[in-house]
C-alpha positions, 0 to 999 in steps of 0.5 A, a space after each residue: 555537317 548541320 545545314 540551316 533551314 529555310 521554310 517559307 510558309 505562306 499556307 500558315 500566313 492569313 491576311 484579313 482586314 485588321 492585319 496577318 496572322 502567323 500559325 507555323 506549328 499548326 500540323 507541321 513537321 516544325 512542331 517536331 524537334 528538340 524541347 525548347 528553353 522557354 526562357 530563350 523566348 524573345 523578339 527583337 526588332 531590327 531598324 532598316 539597315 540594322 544587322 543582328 548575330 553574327 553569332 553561333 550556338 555550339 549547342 543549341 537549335 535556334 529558331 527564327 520566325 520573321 515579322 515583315 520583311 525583307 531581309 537578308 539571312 547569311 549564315 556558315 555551315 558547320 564544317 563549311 568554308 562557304 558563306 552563304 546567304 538568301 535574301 528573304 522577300 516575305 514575312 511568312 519565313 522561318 528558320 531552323 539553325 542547328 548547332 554550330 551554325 553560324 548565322 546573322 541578319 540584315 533588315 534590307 527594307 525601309 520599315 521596323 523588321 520583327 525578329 521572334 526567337 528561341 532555342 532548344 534546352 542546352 545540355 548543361 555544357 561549361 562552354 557559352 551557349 553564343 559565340 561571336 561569328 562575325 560573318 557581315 
């Protein structure tokens, strides 16, 4: 069974006078994995209320890093009948989300929610990298 991972990163989370910054790959085992497809690279924003996913990828690792906060994560392991779901207070949270999965979030603040994403190299399968999965 694939689990979704949650990783909260604070010690990679700087605050200074202009802002944060974000560094969730410096010397840490999230570097580590299978290789990306760049062009799955994007960010999204999520206005406050707004839910994005309710989707799966059949075979790909997804990978979610948050700007701002909070939301709510709620996802399916695979083989589960459980539907799972964490609500997130901080903005220095990254998700791993294996294949088959099925996942969505919801921008629970009152403020824009950013979303950075990107997958790993699908294995040239005929079948659609997403699916629906409708969960919230």
């Amino acid at each position: 069974m694939n689990a979704l991972q949650i990783f909260s990163l604070p010690d990679r989370f700087r605050l200074e006078p202009r802002g944060w910054s974000f560094t969730p790959f410096n010397e840490s085992p999230l570097a580590a994995g299978p290789p990306l497809d760049w062009a799955s690279f994007h960010t999204v924003s999520l206005e406050p209320g707004s839910i994005r996913g309710n989707h799966v990828h059949p075979r790909v690792t997804e990978w979610l890093l948050f700007c701002g906060g909070p939301f709510l994560i709620v996802w399916q392991d695979e083989g589960s009948e459980a539907v799972q779901q964490k609500q997130i207070a901080d903005h220095h949270t990254f998700l791993v989300i294996p294949p088959r999965v099925k996942h969505a979030v919801k921008n629970t603040g009152k403020a824009l929610l950013y979303l950075v994403a990107f997958r790993s190299r699908a294995d040239g399968a005929e079948e659609p990298e997403t699916l629906a999965a409708p969960l919230i």
